[in-house]
Structure formats: structure tokens, C-alpha cells
C-alpha positions, 0 to 999 in steps of 0.5 A, a space after each residue: 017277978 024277976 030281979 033285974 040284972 045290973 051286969 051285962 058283959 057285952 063281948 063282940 067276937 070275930 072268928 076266934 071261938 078259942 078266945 071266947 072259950 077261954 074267956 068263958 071259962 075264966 067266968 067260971 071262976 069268979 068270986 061273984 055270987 048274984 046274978 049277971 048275963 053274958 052277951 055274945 055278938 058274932 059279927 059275921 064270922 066265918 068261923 063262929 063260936 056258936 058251938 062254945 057257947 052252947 058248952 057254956 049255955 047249962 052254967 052261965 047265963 048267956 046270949 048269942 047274937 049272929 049277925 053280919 060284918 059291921 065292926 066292933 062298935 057296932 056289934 057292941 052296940 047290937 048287943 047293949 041294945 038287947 042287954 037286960 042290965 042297966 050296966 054294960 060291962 065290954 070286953 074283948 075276946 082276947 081277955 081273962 078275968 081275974 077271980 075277983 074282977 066283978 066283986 072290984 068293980 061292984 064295990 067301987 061303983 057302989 061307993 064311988 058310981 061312975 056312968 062310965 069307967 075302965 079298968 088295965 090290962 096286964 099279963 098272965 103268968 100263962 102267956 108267951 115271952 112275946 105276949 109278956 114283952 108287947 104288954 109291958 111296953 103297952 102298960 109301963 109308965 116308961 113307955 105310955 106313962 101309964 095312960 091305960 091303967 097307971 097312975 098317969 092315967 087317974 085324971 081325964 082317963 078313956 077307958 079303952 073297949 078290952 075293959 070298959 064299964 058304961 051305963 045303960 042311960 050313957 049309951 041311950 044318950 050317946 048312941 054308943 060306939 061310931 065307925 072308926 076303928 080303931 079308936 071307936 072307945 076314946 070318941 065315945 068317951 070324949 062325946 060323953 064328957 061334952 055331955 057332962 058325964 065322967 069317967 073312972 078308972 077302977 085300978 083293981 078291975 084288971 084283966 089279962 090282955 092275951 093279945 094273940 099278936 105277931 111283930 107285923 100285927 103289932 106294928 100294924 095295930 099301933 100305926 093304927 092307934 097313931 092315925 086315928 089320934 089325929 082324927 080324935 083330936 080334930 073332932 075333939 079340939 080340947 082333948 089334944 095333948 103334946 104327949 101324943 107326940 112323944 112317940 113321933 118326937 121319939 121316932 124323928 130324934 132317933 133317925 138323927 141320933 143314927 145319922 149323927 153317929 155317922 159322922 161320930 157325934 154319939 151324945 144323942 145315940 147314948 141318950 136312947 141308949 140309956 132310955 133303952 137299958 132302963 126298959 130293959 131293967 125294968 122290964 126284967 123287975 117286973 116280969 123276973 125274965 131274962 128273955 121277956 127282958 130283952 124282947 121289951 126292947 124291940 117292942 117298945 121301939 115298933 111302938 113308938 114307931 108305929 104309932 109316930 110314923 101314923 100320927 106323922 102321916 095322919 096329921 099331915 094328911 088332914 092338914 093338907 086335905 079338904 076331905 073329911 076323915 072317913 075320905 081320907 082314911 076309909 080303912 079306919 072306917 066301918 060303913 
């Protein structure tokens, strides 16, 4: 009789088979002796990575599913449905894992089980200036007070689907991942705390987020993130939070602050203007580099812009419209 396998990585892809070689490799490397399986969901791509799975097929125990055009949360969905574990661990394409990622989360779970966890992200000494630049403004406490990974994030976390953890009786119970998208992670989370489940972070359980990004893709990407709260909030009422709108708050004080200067009232400019040195110092801790350092600045800046003007524009127009979401906002949406 076989022995059951507890971990199933469940990776949805989309055109990016260098993403999943690279991921694959880094599976390679862990500091994990037992048995897991690998799940691959092409979700209909044209340029498929089913050549690089097959590289990997004599060393890693690995599945590949083809399959058409759906989404993410769905192709997460077809694979945990044909996964052999009883926990689902899901990834993104665009992640690394550290050596000892496995052996992080099986000791935590061990002591301290969670049906549902996540884990941050951070950046690899391997990465470009740019990648290294969106990851600090994406996981500084600064920025996002640590809500993906940090110490703000320890209560009430949503783990977010580039690292997550879920328990095969979590998705039986909840169906899984619905259509929105972005945004499809912290629904599930939040349909599963109505269900008296909780979540954990697993803080040692990190991976390298590589973020295969340009300026334009991130603005977009955070706009995105912006829209989709409001949609959150109003499906789930109690999981609104006035730190939400800090980047709008953000975003509307520094158009003032710019026209005040105009007219010399310059208090408000040096505010931001202080706020920004202090992501320029510590990004420049953090990373130890000069030019990482000074692109943090424009990154933070189009995130809180992004994601302000998104939730600007998305709770104005669910306010104003009758229209359920998916009427409003099709884009965000898989049929």
C-alpha cells in the first residue's frame, strides 16, 4: 500500500515556462527528505511548459494538466481537485524556494496546525535593481505595515495565493477559489473565517517573489489590487478596515500638498518629502544598494497611486450603481 502524501504544490502557469523551470529547479534544492508531489495546471497557454516538465519528470514527482483558459483560481481549483495530498501547498509561477521552506512549514503545522496558512515574499540577491525596488515597497512596514508577511500582519492575516497553505477539508468546504481576479485569495480566506476556520502566517516559510514586472505592469497590477477591495469589502462587511484607505488618503494629500506649493505653503509638500527620505534610507538598510535605494521611491509612489486611485474609482462606482460587481467591473472577472 502506498504512503499517503501530505504536500501537494499546486502551481497554476500561463505562458511562462522559464518561470516554472526556474521554480523547479529551486525544488531541486530543498532540505526535505519525505515524499511531496508537484501539480502543474497550464491554463490554456500557448506557449506551454509541458517540455520543462517532462526535464523534471525522472527527479520530482510531478503532474501536468492542460486545460483551457479560466483563471488562476480555477486552475487552482482543477489541480487541488486531482491532488493526492490531504494539504495543498499553492504557488505562483514567479517564486523560488528557499532551501528550507518545507521543513519551515512542516514544523510549524506540526506544532501549531493551521487549515490554512501563508507565508512572505521577499527578494533574491539574484533579482534586478527593479525587481528588488517593487519587492521592498510591496513588503516594507513603511509602505504596506507589513500586512503580507510582517509583524502587522500576525492578526487577522490573508494569505495571499504566491505562497499559501490550505487543507484538503478547507477546499472541499469552501469550493475553492471564485472569479475575481485579482483578489480571488483574500475571498477565500474571508469565506472560510465565516466558516469558523483560521489562518496563519508561517513567517520563516518565505519565498523569493521574482515579479517578472515593468513600471506600466505594476501600476496596472495595484490599480487592480485597489478595485478589487472595495468588491471585498462589500461581500465581506466585517473585514473593512480604514487602512485601506491610506493609499487614497495618500494619493488626494499629495495632489494638495503640490498645488498648495504653488501658491508657497510648503508644510504639507515637506511632510511627503520627509516620509520620502525615510523610504529612501531604509530601503537603502535593507538592500545595501545605492540605485535599489532611490528606485523604491518611484515605486512606492505608483503604488499608492495605483491602488488609491482603484479603490477611488471602485467604491464610487458600487456606490453609485445598482449592478452587481462582476456588471461593473467584468475585467476583474473570469466566466
Amino acid at each position: 500500500m502506498e504512503q499517503p502524501i501530505n504536500y501537494s504544490f499546486i502551481i497554476p502557469v500561463y505562458n511562462r515556462p522559464k518561470e516554472i523551470e526556474e521554480l523547479l529547479e529551486s525544488f531541486l534544492h530543498l532540505d526535505w527528505n519525505s515524499d511531496y508531489e508537484i501539480v502543474i495546471v497550464e491554463d490554456g497557454s500557448i506557449n506551454h511548459s509541458k517540455d520543462v516538465v517532462n526535464k523534471y519528470a525522472d527527479r520530482l514527482n510531478i503532474s501536468y494538466f492542460f486545460k483551457p483558459n479560466s483563471g488562476p483560481g480555477d486552475s487552482r481549483n482543477y489541480g487541488m481537485q486531482r491532488a493526492k495530498g490531504n494539504y495543498f501547498i499553492i504557488l505562483d509561477s514567479d517564486v523560488l524556494l528557499p532551501r528550507q521552506y518545507l521543513k519551515e512549514v512542516n514544523t510549524y503545522l506540526s506544532e501549531n496546525f493551521t487549515h490554512c496558512f501563508g507565508g512572505p515574499d521577499a527578494a533574491d540577491r539574484s533579482f534586478s535593481d527593479l525587481q528588488k525596488a517593487i519587492n521592498f515597497s510591496m513588503t516594507s512596514y513603511l509602505t504596506t505595515g507589513g500586512i503580507r508577511g510582517g509583524d502587522g500582519a500576525k492578526k487577522d492575516f490573508e494569505p495571499r495565493s504566491f505562497n499559501m497553505g490550505l487543507s484538503k477539508e478547507t477546499f472541499e468546504i469552501s469550493g475553492g477559489f471564485g472569479k475575481i481576479h485579482p483578489g480571488e485569495d483574500p475571498d477565500l480566506v474571508l469565506r472560510l473565517r465565516d466558516k469558523g476556520y483560521k489562518t496563519g502566517l508561517i513567517s520563516k516559510a518565505y519565498v523569493y517573489h521574482k515579479r517578472r514586472i515593468s513600471w506600466y505592469k505594476f501600476y496596472k497590477q495595484v490599480n487592480k489590487f485597489g478595485q478589487v477591495r472595495p468588491i471585498l469589502n462589500k461581500w465581506h462587511p466585517s473585514s473593512r478596515k480604514m487602512a485601506y484607505w491610506l493609499p487614497s488618503l495618500f494619493t488626494i494629500g499629495l495632489i494638495i500638498s503640490i498645488v498648495l506649493s504653488f501658491f508657497a505653503i510648503f508644510y504639507f509638500i515637506y511632510i511627503y518629502l520627509i516620509y520620502i527620505s525615510l523610504i529612501l534610507v531604509s530601503s537603502f538598510i535593507e538592500t545595501k544598494n545605492v540605485k535599489v535605494a532611490f528606485l523604491t521611491i518611484p515605486a512606492v509612489l505608483i503604488q499608492f497611486l495605483g491602488y488609491g486611485l482603484g479603490f477611488i474609482k471602485s467604491t464610487i462606482r458600487l456606490l453609485l450603481s445598482k449592478k452587481q460587481p462582476n456588471e461593473i467591473f467584468p475585467y476583474l472577472f473570469f466566466k
